[in-house]
N, C-alpha and C positions, 0 to 999 in steps of 0.2 A: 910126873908132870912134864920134865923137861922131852923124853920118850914121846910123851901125846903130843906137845906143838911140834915138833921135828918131823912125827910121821904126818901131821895137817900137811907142814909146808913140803915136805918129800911130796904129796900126795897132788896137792898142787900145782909145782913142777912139773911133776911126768904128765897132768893133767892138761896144762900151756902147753909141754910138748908136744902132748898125743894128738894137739890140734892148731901145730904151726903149719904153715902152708908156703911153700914157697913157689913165687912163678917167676919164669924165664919170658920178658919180653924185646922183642927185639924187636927198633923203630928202621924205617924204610931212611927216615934220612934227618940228624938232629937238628940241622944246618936248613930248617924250615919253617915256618912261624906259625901254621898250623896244628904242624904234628908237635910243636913244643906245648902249643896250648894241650895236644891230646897229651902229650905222655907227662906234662905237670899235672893234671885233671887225675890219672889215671895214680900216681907216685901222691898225690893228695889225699886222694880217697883211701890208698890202703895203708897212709898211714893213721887215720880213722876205723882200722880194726884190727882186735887183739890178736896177736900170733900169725899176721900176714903179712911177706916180704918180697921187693920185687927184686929182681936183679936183673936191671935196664941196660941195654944194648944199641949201639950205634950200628946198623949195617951200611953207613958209608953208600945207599944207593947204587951196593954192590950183590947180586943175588948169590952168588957165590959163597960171599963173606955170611951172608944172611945165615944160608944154608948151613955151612959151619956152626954158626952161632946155635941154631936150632939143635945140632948134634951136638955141641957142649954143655948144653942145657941140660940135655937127656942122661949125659956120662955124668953130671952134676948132681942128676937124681934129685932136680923139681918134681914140683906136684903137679904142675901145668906149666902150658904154655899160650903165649898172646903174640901173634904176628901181625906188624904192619908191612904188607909186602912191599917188597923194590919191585918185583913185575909180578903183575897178577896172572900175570899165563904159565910163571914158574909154581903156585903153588902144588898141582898134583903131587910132586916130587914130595913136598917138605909135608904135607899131608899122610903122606905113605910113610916117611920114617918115623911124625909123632906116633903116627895108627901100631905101628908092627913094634914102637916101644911100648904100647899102651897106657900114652902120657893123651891128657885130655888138649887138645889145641884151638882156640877161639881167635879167627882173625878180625880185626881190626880195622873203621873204616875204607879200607879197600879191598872191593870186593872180589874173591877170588876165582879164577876161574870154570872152577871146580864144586864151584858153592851147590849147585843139585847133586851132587857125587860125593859129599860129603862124606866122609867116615861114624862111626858112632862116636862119639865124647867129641865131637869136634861142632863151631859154630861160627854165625859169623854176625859180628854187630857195627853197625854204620848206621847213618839215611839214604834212603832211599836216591839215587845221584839221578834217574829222569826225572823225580820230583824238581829238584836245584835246576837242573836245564829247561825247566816249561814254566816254572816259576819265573826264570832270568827272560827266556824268551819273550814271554808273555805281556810284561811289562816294559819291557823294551820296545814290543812293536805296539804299546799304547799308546808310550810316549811320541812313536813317529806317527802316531796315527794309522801307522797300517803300510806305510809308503816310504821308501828309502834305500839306501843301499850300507852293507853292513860287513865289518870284515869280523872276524871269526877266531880266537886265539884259542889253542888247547890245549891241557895238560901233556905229560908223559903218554906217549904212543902207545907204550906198553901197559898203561892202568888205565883197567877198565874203567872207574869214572868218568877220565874225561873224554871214552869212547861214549859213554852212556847218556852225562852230559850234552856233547855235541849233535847226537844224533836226535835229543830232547829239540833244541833246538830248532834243528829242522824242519823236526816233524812241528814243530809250533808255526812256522814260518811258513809252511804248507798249509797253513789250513785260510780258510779264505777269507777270513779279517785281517791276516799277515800277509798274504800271497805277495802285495805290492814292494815287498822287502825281498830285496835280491843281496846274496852275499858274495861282494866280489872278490874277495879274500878269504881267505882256510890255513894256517898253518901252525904248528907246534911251538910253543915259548915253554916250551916243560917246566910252567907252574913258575917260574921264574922274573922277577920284576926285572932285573936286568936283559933277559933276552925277550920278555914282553917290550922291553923299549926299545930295544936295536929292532924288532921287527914292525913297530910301529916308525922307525924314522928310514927304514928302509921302503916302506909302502910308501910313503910321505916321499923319498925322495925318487921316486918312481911314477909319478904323477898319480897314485891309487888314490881316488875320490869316496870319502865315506861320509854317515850320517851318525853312526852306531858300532864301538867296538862291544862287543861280546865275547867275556874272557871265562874259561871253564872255573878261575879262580880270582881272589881280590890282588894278588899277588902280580898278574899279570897287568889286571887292570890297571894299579897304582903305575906298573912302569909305563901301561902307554900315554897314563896323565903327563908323568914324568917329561914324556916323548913330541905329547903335542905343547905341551905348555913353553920346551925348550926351539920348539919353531912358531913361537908366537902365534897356535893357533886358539884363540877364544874358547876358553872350555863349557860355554853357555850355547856351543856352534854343536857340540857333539853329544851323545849319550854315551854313557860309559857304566857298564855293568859287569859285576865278578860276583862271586858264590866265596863263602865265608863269615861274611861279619869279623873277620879281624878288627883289631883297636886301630891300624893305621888305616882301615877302610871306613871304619867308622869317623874317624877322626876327619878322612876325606872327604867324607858326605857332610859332617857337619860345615865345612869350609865352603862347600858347593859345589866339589869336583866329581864325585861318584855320585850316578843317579839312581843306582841299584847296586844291591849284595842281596845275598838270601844266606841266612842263620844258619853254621852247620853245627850242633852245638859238640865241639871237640870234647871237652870235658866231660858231657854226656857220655859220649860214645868211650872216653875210656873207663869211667866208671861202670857201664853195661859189659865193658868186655871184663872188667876184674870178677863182677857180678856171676856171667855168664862159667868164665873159669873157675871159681870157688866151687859153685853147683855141679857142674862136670865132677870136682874132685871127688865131690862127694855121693854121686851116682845120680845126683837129681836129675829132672829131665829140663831139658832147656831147648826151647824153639832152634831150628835152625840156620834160620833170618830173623833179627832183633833187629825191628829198624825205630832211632829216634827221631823223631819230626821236623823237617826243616821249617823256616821262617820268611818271608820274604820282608823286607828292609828297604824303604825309601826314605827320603827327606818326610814324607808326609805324617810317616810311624815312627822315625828315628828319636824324638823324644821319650815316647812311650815304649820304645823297645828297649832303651837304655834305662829307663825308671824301675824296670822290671828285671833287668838282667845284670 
């Protein structure tokens, strides 16, 4: 008897074993409040399945360090890997060392630039970032009615978002219900509330006249609330829109100060990439754009969006 339970539970074991999976992800930068929501979402979900372990990485917003990390992973002998990139124009490289280890690799809300070139066992899950910039636009030039002038805040240079973002924008602002919207400012706050604020009190102290910031993120936005608020300017004078739905963006709208976010759902998107990596391991097939749905977010829905989420 004792033989027969021993070999059960022997049998067991190798049986958990034969189907642990470990993945190597590694975050563009921890020190963000986006990608913290992605990679608790992402660290939540797997611990919600049996025999699944992540081993989460800081790359410090350094592609170098990144790069590293992805080769550690591999000499670690995970099962996959999940990349949030630091620059999306470095992914070709780190694409070619998962490919030539034949480790499956699934990047992560930023899209890479490589994403049609893709390897096999490789994929990539986010939303859709022109969605979030025609969404932002859209609604911004409703609120001005079509007419106004608007300055333009944008992510990191180097991530494709908030190239993709911005150019959303644009093209929204072009079309001829917006056309009367001219933007007289354009520059980089890399996703940052503190340099979203120094670049809003530097237009301000430069005589730059606006009606509407348009931030690639709620991050940026929050600083230029920050920004106007600290030169007494009326925040019922401006419109103020970022991409996200973060808690301090929502928190802002319920106060009065953010008149747009649109929903990126982080959590989502890490659970799609642990998702998308499991089935790689396993040979399945998996699209190679998974995109989850963004949301657009006003004062008018903000009740109902929080009821639900």
């Amino acid at each position: 008897m004792k033989k027969i339970i021993f070999s059960a539970a022997l049998a067991v074991m190798l049986s958990t074993a034969a189907h642990a999976e470990t993945i190597g992800v590694s975050i563009a930068k921890f020190d963000d409040n986006f990608l913290t929501v992605l990679r608790n979402g992402m660290s939540d979900y797997a611990q919600t399945l049996n025999g699944v372990s992540l081993q989460v990485e800081d790359a410090q917003n350094d592609v170098a360090k990144q790069q590293s990390q992805i080769q550690n992973f591999i000499a670690a002998g995970v099962d996959a890997i999940i990349v949030n990139p630091v620059d999306t124009d470095a992914t070709a490289a780190m694409s070619k060392i998962a490919s030539d280890a034949k480790i499956p690799l699934v990047y992560v809300n930023r899209q890479p630039a490589n994403l049609d070139t893709l390897p096999d066992k490789q994929a990539f899950v986010a939303s859709e970032e022109t969605v979030a910039g025609t969404l932002e636009a859209q609604e911004v030039c409703r609120l001005l009615g079509g007419k106004g002038k608007a300055v333009v805040m944008m992510g990191e240079l180097s991530n494709q978002g908030a190239r993709m973002r911005t150019a959303a924008v644009h093209d929204v602002l072009a079309t001829d219900a917006c056309k009367g919207i001219s933007i007289v400012e354009e520059q980089t706050a890399n996703w940052q509330r503190t340099e979203g604020a120094d670049l809003i009190t530097n237009w301000l102290s430069a005589g730059t006249e606006f009606d509407a910031v348009i931030a690639n993120n709620d991050e940026m936005a929050i600083g230029a609330m920050q920004a106007l608020k600290a030169a007494g300017r009326p925040m019922d004078k401006v419109v103020i829109a970022g991409v996200d739905a973060t808690q301090d963006a929502l928190a802002a709208m319920a106060a009065g100060d953010l008149d747009v976010t649109v929903f990126q759902n982080a959590a989502g998107q890490g659970k799609g990439a642990v998702d998308a990596a499991l089935k790689l391991v396993k040979g399945e097939t998996v699209e190679k754009k998974v995109y989850i749905p963004f949301e657009l977010v006003t004062p008018a829905n903000l009740k109902d969006y929080q009821a639900k989420n």
